[in-house]
NUKOL-481573 format. One record per atom (N, C-alpha, C, O): x, y, z; residue in one letter. Coordinates in steps of 0.1 Angstrom, whole numbers, plus 2048, in hexadecimal, padded with zeros to 3 digits. Example, Ala and Ser with C-alpha at 12.3 -4.5 7.8 and 13.67 -1.06 7.14 Angstrom:
2
8847C784Ea/87B7D384Ea/8847DF84Ea/88E7DF855a/8807EA847s/8897F5847s/88180084Fs/88680B850s/
END
This chain:
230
8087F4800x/800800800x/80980D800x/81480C804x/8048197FBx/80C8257FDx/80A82A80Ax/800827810x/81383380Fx/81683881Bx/80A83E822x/80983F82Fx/80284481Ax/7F284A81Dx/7ED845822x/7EA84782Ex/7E983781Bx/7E282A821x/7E682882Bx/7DE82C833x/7F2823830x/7F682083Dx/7F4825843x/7EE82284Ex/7F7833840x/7F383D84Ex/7E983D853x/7E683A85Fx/7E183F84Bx/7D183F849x/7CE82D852x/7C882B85Dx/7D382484Bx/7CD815853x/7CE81A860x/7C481B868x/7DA81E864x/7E281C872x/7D5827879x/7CD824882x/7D582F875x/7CC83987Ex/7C0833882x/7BC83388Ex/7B882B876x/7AA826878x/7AD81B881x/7A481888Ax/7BA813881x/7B980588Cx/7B680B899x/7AE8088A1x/7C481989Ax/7C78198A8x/7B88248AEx/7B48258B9x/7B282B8A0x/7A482E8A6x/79D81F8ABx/7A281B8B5x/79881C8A8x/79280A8A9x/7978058B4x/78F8008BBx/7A18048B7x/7A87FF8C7x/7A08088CFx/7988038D6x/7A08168D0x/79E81E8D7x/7918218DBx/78E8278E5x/7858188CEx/7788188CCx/77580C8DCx/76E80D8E5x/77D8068D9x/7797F68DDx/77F7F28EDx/77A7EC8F6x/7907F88EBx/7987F68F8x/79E8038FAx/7AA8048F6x/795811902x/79781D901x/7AA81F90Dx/7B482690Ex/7A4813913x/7B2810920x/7BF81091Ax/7C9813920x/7BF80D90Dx/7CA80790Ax/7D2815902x/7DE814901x/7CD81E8FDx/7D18278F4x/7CC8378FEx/7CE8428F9x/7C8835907x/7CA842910x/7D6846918x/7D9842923x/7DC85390Ex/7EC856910x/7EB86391Cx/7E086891Fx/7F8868921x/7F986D923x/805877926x/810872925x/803882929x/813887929x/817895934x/8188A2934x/818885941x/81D89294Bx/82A894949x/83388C949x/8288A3947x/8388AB944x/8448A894Dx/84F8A394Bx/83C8AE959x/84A8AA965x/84D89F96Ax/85889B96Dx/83D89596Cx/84788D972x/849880966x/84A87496Ax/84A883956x/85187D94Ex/85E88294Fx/86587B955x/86488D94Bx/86E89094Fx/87588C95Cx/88188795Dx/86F88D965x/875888971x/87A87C96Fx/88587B976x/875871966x/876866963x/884860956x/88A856955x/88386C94Dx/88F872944x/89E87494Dx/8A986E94Cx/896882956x/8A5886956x/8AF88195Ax/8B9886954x/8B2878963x/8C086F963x/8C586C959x/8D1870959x/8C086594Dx/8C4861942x/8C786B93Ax/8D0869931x/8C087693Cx/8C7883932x/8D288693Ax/8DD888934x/8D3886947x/8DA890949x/8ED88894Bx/8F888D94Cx/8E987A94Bx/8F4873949x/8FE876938x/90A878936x/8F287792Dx/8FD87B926x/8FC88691Fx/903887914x/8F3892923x/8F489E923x/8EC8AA92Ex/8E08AE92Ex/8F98AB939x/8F58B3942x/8F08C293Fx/8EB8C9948x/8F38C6934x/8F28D2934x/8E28D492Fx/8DA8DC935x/8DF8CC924x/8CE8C8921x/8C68C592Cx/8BB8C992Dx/8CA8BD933x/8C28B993Fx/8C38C894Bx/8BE8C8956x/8C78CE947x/8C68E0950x/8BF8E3945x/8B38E494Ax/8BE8E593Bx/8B28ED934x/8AA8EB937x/8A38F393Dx/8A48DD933x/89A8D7938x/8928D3945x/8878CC945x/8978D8950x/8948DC959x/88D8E995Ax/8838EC961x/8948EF952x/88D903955x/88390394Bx/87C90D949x/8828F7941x/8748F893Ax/86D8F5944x/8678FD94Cx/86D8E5945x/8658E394Ex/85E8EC958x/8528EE958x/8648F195Fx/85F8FC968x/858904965x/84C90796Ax/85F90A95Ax/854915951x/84490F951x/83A914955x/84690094Bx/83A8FD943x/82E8FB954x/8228FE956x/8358F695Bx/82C8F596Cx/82690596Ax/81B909966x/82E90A96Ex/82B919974x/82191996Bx/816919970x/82191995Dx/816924953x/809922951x/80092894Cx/80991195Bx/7F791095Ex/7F4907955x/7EC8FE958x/7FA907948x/7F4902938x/7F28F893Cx/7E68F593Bx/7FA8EC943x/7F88DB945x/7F08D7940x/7ED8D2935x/7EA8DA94Bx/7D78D294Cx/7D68D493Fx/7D68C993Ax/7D48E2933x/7CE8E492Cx/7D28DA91Ex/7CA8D4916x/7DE8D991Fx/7E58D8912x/7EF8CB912x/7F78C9909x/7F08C591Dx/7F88BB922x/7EE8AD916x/7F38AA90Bx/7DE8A6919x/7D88A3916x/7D68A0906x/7D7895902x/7D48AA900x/7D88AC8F1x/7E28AA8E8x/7E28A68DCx/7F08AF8F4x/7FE8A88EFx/7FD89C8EEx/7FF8988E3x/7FB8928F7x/7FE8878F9x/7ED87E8EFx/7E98728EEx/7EA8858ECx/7DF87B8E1x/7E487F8D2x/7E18798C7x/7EF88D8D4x/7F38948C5x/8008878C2x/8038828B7x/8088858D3x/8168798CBx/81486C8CBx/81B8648C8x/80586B8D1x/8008618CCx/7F985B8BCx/7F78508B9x/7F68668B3x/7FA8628A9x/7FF8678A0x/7FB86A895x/80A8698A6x/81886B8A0x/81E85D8A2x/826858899x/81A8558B0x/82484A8AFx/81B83D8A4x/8228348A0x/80F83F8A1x/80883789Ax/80C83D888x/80A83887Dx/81084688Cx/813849877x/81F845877x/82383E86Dx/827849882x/837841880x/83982E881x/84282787Cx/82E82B888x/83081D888x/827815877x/82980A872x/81E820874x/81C81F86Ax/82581D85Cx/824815852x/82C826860x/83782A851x/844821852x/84981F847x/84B81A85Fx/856816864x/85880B855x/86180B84Cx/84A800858x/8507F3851x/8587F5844x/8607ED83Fx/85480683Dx/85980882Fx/868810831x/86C818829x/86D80D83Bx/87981583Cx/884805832x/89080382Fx/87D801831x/8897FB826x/88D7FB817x/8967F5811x/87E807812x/87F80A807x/885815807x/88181B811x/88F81E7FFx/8948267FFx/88E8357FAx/8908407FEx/8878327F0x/87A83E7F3x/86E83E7F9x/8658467F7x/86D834802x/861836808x/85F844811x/86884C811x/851846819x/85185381Fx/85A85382Bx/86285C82Ex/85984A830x/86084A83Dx/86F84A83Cx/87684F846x/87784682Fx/88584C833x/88385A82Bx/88C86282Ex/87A85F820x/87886F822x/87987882Dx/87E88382Cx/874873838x/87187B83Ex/88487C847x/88A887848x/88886E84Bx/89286D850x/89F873846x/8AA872849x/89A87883Bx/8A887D835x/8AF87182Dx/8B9874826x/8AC86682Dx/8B385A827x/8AF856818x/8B484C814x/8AB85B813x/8A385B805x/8AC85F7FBx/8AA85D7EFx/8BB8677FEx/8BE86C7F5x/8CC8707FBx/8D0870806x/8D38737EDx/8E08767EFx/8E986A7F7x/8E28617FBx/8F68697FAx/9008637FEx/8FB85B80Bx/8FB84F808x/8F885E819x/8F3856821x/8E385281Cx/8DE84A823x/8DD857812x/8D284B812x/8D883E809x/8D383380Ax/8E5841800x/8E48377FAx/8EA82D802x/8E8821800x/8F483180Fx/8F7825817x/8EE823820x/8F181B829x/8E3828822x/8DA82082Ax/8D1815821x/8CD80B826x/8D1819814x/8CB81080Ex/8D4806809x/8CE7FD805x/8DD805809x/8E97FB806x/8E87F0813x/8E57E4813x/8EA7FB81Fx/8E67F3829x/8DB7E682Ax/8DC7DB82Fx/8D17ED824x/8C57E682Ax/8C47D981Bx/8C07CE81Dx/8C97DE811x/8C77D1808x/8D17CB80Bx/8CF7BF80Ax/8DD7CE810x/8E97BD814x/8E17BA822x/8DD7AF822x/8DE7C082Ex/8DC7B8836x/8D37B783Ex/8D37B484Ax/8C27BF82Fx/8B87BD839x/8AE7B282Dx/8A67A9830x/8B37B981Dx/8AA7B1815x/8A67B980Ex/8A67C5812x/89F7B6802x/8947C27FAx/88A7C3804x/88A7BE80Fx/8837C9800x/8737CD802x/8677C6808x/8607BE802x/8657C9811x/85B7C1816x/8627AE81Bx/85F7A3819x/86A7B581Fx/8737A7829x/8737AA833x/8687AB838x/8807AD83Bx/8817AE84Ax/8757B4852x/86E7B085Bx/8767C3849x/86C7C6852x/8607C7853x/85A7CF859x/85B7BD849x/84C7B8847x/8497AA854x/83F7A6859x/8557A8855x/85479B862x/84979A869x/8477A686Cx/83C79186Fx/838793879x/84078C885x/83A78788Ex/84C78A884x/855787890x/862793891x/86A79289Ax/86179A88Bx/8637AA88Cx/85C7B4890x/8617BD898x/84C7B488Bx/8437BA893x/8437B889Fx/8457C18A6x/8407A88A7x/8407A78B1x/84D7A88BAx/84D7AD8C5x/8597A48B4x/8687A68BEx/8647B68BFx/8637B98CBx/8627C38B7x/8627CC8B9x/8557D58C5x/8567DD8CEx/84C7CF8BFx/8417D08CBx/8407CE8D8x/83A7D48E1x/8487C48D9x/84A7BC8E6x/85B7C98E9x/85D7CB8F5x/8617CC8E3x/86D7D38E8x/8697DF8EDx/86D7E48F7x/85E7E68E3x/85D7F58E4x/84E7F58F6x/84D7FE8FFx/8497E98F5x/8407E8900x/8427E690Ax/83C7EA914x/84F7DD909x/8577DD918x/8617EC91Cx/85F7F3926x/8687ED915x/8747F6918x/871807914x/879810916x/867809910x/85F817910x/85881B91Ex/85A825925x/84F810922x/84C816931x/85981693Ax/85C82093Fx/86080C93Bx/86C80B942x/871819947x/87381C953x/87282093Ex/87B82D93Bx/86E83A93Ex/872845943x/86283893Ax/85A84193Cx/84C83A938x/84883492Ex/84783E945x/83E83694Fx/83183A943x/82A83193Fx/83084493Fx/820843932x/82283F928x/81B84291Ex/831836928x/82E831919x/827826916x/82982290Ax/82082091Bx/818813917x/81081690Ex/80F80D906x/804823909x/801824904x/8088278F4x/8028248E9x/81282B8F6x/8168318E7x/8208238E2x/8238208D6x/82381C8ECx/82780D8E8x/81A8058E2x/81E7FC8DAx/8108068E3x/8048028DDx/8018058CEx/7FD7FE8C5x/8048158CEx/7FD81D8C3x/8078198BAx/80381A8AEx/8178148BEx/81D8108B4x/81E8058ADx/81E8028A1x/8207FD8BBx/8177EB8B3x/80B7E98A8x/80B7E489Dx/8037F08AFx/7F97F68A5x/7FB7FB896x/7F87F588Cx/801807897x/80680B888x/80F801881x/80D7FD876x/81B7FC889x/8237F287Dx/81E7E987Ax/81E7E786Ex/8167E1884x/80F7D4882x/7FF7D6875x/7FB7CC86Fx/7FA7E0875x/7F37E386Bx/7F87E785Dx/7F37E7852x/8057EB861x/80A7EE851x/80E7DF84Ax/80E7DC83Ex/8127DA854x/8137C9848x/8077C4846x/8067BD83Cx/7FD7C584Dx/7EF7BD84Dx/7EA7C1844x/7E37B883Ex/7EB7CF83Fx/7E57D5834x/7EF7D2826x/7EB7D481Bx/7F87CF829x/8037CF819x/7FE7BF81Cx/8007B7812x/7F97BA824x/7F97AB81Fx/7EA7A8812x/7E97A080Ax/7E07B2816x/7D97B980Cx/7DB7B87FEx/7D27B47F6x/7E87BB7FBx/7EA7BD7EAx/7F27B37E7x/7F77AC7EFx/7F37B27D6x/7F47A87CFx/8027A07D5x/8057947D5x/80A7AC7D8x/8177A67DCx/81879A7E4x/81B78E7E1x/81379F7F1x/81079A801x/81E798809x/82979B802x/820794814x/82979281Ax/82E78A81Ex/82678181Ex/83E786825x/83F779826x/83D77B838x/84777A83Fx/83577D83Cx/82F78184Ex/835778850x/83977B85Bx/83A76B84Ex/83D75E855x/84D75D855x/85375585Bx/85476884Cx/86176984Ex/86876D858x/862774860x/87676785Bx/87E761851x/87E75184Ex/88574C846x/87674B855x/87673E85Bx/86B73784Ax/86C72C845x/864742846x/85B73E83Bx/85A747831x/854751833x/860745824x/85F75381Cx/858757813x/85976080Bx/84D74C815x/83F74C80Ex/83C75A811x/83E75E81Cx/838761807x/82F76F807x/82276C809x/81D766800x/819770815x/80B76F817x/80177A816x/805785814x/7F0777816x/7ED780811x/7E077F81Ax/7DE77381Bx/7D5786821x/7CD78A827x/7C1784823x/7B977F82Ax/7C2785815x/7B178380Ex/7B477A800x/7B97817F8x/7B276E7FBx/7B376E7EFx/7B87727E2x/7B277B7DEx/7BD7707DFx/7C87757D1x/7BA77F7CAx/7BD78A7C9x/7AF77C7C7x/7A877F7C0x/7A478D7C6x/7A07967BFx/7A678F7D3x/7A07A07D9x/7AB7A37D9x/7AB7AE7D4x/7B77A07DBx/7C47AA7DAx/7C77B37D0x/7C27B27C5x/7CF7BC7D2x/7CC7C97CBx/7DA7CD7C9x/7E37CB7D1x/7DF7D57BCx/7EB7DA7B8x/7EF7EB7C3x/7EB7F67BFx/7F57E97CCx/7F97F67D3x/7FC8067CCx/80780A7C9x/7F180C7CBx/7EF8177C7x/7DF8187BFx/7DC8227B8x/7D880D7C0x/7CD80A7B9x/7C38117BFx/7C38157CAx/7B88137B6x/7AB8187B9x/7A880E7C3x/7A58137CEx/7A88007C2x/7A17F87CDx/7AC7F77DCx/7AB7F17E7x/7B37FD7D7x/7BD8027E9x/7BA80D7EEx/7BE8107F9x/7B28147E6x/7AA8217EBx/79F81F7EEx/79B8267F7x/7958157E8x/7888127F0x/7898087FDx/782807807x/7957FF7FBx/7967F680Cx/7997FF816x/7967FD822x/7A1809812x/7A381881Dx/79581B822x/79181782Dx/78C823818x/78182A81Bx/77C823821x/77D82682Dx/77581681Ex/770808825x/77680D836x/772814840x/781807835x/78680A844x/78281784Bx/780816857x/782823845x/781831847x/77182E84Ex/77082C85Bx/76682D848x/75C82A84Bx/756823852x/74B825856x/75C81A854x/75D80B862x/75E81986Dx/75581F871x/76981986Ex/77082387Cx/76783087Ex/764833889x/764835876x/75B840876x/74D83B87Cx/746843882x/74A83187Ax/73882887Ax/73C82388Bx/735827894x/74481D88Cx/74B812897x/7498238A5x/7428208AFx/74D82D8A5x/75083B8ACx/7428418ACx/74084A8B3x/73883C8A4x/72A83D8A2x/72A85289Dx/72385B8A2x/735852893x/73385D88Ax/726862880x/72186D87Ex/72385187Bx/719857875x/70A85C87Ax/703865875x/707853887x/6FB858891x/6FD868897x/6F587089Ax/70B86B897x/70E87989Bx/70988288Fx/70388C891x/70E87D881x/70D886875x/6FC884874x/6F788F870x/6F487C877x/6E987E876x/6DF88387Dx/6D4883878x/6E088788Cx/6DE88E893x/6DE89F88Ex/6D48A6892x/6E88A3885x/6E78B0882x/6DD8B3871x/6D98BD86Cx/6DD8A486Fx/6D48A9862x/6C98AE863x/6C78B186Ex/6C38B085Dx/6B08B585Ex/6A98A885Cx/69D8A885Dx/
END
């Protein structure tokens, strides 16, 4: 699928979690005493940042905003972490969006990152199509994110969520994946050879909307939109 789509899947799943298991994707972001929970580790290998960061901190107590704007952030890097877990599995293509964005798409260090990743990760839709990559990473970022800072369970979700929907949905098209790699390098596919679809297709844009409209029905959008009709 193209990068849109993903993003787009990943939003509707981790909406849909949120419909169903609101527990699991309620983030949040106390300033100080996340930081509190940081600053050793900053300040071990940069003491001078860990004093700035301190007199923000302070600032941001004193100015009252918390309460207001604390709440918002932490639903705003919440999906930020679901578009990034979204876009990740394509970091092995070399123009995909996600090394756009990282700067690796071009010129001299993208070509050795891409050198990199075909001697020792594979073409396209290998390593990091894995569902034993999805999961070693899921299981890494779920453990060792709260560890370090106590509200991360949520955004360890929102990212499971995003990667693990971006292969689910490429298993969608005609390609499919080998989800059972490395152990199996059969490429698999979700639905039938016969509904699969060429990536960039009109029919990859209607299994989107389809989903768009699930999540929207599922949040009971449209009883709201009908409420205001005449």
């Amino acid at each position: 699928m193209l990068f849109r789509s993903h993003v787009t899947v990943g939003f509707c799943g981790a909406a849909l979690v949120a419909r169903f298991q609101p527990a699991w994707l309620t983030p949040s972001w106390p300033v100080e005493a996340g930081w509190a929970q940081l600053r050793p580790l900053i300040e071990s290998g940069a003491p001078g940042l860990a004093g700035l960061v301190d007199g923000a901190v302070r600032l941001w107590s004193a100015s009252g905003l918390a309460p207001l704007v604390e709440t918002p952030i932490a639903y705003l890097l919440l999906v930020v972490v679901v578009g990034f877990g979204s876009l990740l599995p394509d970091i092995d293509h070399q123009s995909s969006r996600i090394n756009r964005l990282f700067g690796t798409s071009r010129g001299l260090f993208g070509w050795l990152v891409h050198r990199f990743f075909r001697i020792f990760v594979g073409s396209h839709r290998t390593l990091t199509h894995y569902g034993a990559t999805w999961l070693g990473l899921s299981l890494a970022v779920g453990y060792f994110l709260p560890l370090f800072w106590s509200p991360g369970a949520p955004y360890a979700v929102a990212f499971s969520i995003g990667y693990g929907l971006h292969i689910a949905a490429d298993m969608l098209t005609e390609r499919g994946v080998p989800v059972f790699g490395p152990f199996i390098k059969r490429r698999y596919t979700l639905v039938p050879d016969l509904l699969t679809f060429p990536t960039g297709s009109w029919r990859e844009y209607a299994t989107v909307l389809a989903l768009v409209l699930f999540t929207l029905w599922a949040w009971g959008v449209w009883g709201w939109i009908a409420g205001w009709l005449p």
